[in-house]
N, C-alpha and C positions, 0 to 999 in steps of 0.2 A: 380600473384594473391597470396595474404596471405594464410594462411589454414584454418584461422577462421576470421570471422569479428569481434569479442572481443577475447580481451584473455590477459587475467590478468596472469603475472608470475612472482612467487618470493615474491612475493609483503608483505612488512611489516611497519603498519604502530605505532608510539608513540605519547604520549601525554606527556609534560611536566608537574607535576602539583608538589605543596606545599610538598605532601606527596610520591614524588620522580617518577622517569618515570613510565609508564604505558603504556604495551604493547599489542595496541589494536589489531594489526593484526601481525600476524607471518606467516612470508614466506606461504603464498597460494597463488596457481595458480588453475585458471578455465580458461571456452572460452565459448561463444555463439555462434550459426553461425545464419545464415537468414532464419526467417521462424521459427527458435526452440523460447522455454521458458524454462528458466535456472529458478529453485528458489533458493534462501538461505537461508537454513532452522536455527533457532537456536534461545538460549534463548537471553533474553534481556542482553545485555551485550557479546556477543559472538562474535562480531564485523561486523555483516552483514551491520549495514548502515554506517559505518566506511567505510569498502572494497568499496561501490558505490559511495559513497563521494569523495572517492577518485578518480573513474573514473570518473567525474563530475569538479573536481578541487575545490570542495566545504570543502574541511577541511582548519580549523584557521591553520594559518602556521604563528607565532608561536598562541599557544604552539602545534600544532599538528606537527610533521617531516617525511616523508615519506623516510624512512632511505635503504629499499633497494627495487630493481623489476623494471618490465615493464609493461606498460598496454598500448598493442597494437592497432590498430582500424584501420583493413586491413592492419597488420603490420608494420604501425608507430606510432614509441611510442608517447603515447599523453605528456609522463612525462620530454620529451626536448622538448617541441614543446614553440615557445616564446609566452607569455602570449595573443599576438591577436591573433593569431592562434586558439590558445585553446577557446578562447572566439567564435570565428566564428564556431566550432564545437558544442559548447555547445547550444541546443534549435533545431541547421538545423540537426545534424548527429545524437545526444545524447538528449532524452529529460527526464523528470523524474515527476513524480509524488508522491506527499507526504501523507504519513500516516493522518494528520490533515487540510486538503485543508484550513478551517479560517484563520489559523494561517499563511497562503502560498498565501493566496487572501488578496491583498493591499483592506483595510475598505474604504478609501476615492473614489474610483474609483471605475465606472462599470464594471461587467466584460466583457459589449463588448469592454471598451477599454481596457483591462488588454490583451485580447486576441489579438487586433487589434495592442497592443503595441509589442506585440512577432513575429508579422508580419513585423512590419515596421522598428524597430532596423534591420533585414537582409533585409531592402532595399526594399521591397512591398510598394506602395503607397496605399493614405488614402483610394482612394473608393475600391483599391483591399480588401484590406483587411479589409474594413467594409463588404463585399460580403460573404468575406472568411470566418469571424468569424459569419455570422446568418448562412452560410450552415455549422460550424461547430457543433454550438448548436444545430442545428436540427439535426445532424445526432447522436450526442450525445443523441436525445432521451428530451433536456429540452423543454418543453412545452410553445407553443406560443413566439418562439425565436423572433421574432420583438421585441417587448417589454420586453423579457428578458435581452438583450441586454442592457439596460439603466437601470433595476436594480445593486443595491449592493450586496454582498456576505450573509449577514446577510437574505437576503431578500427568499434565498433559504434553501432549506432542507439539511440535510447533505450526503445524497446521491445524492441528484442535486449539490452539490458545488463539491464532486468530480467527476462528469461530467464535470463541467466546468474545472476544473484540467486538466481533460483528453483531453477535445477537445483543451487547450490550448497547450498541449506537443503535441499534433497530427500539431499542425497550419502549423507549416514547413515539415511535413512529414520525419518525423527523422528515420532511419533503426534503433537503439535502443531504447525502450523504459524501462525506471529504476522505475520502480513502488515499494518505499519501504513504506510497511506495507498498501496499497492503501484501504483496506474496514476493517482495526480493528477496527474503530468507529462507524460501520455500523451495521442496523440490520440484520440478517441472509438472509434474501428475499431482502434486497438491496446489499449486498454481494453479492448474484445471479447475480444479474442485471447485477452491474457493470464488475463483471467477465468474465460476458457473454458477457457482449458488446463488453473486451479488446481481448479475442476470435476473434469477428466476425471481429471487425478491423484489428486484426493480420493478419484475414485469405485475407483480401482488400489488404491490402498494404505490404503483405512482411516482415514487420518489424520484429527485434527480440526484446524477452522480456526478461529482467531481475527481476523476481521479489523477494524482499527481505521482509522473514513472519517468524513468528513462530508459524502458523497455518498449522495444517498437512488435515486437510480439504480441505485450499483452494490448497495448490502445490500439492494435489490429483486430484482436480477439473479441474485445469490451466498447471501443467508442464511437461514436456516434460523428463527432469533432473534435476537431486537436489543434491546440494552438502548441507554436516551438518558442521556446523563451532560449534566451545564449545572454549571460552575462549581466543578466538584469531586464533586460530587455524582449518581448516580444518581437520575434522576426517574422513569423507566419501565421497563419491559422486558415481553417477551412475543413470540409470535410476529409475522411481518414482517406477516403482512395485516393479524390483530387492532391492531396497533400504527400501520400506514398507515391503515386503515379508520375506526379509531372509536380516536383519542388520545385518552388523559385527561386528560394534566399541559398546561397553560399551554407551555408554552415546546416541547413535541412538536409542539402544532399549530400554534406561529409558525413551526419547522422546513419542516413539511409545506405549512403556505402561502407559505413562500418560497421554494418550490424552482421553478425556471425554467422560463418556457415555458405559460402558463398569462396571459399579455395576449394582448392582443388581436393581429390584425397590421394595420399603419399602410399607409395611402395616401398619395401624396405631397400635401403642400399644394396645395391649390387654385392651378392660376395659378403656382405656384412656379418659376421659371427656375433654368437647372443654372449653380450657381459652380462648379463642377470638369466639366470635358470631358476626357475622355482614348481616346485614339484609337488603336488598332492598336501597344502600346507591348511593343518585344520587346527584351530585356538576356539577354546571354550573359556565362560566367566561363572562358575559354578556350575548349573546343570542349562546355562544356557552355550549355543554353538553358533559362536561368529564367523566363524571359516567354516568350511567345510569340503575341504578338499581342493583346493584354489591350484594350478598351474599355469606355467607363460613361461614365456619367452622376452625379454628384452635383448633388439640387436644394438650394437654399434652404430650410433647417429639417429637412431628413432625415438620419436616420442611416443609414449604410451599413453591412452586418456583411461582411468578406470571409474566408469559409470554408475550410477545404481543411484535407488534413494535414499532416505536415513535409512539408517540398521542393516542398511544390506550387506556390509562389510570392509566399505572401501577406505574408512581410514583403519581397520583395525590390520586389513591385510599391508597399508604401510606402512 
């Protein structure tokens, strides 16, 4: 028996480009085992979906090279393993879920058959896996899965598309799950949700998670352990309190003091007079009503934040 069911070591990976090499990952080593949630915390550019990319076998090769390391999976490397091999791992063992699910959801197809297709490529037959994919959607939580089923992508919300995301990396029951960036297009209460669901699933089936953010909210909410990447590089890692509690590396605790919500909150200027009035402002789209009556105040030198989830109004009212 390996010692970990993931385990990334050494690992560094390159991008050839116009304006000379670029070296997205530099020798880090992590691991997962079953049952944990790993996050990788770090800014844009720091190489978190790079590093899972590459456990996935999803980097352009050329121009990307994976120039040195191992990445284990119950201690065979996936990185000799010959390309059907690795395919056969990739969906049954290894599944992933993406930051933008439109752009990861084929437009011409439903997604009962997008899901019923990730069945039947490893060998499920058709009615299995039309069974498989409505108890998937239900458990996913999408609403009136019969008829969901024969929808298009477009057709759902964007916290229902990445349900569907999810219940399709769930179809094979994969011991990994690679969730990079999975609710940053999301509102705060559908971030809940889905978080919550990849919890309650975790806690059904075993599975480990990897999840790749540069939200210190959500790897509070979700992990287990968190390594910090900055630049390619691996600076820290350890468990989520040890790691929020008491950072070592320089650039963890620029992380942790940048995270929002932590000023003060402002008064309006003294004496300030409102340049914007708006009064009882209601806009309809046919017989639906997007306003409904809205009024405020803007003063002179204040910022205003106007909050809500999708459809509640906040771009229509600006």
């Amino acid at each position: 028996m390996a010692e970990h069911l993931l385990e990334v070591r050494n690992l560094s990976v390159e991008f050839h480009t116009v304006n000379g090499v670029v070296k997205a990952v530099r020798d880090i080593s992590y691991h997962v085992d079953r049952g944990e949630t790993l996050a990788i915390l770090g800014e844009s550019g720091s190489g978190k979906s790079v590093s899972s990319s590459a456990v996935m076998n999803l980097i352009d090769m050329p121009p990307g090279r994976i120039t040195s390391g191992q990445i284990l999976l119950d201690g065979v490397d996936l990185l000799t393993m010959p390309p059907a091999q690795r395919r056969e791992i990739n969906g049954r063992r290894i599944a992933m879920i993406f930051q933008d699910p439109l752009s990861h959801l084929n437009p011409v197809y439903t997604v009962g058959w997008q899901i019923r297709e990730a069945l039947t490529t490893h060998g499920t037959d058709d009615a299995k896996a039309k069974a498989e994919a409505l108890r998937l959607l239900g458990r996913v939580g999408i609403p009136s899965p019969e008829t969901s089923l024969e929808k298009y992508p477009h057709e759902f919300s964007g916290g229902q598309r990445q349900r569907v995301m999810i219940a399709m990396a769930l179809a094979l029951r994969p011991d990994i799950l690679i969730a990079d960036e999975p609710t940053t297009a999301l509102d705060v209460t559908v971030q809940a949700e889905v978080l919550a669901l990849l919890k309650e699933l975790q806690q059904e089936t075993g599975m480990a998670v990897l999840i790749i953010t540069h939200d210190l909210g959500v790897v509070a909410e979700i992990a287990d352990r968190v390594v910090v990447m900055e630049k390619g590089v691996l600076v820290e890692s350890g468990t989520v309190r040890d790691v929020y509690k008491n950072p070592q590396h320089a650039y963890t605790k620029k992380l942790i003091a940048a995270a929002p919500g932590k000023g003060e909150m402002h008064a309006p200027l003294p004496g300030a007079e409102p340049v914007l009035k708006v009064r009882n402002v209601r806009k309809t789209y046919g017989a639906f009503e997007a306003l409904k009556g809205v009024s405020f105040d803007l003063m002179a030198g204040e910022t205003m934040a106007v909050v809500g989830e999708s459809g509640s109004g906040k771009s229509t009212l600006a």
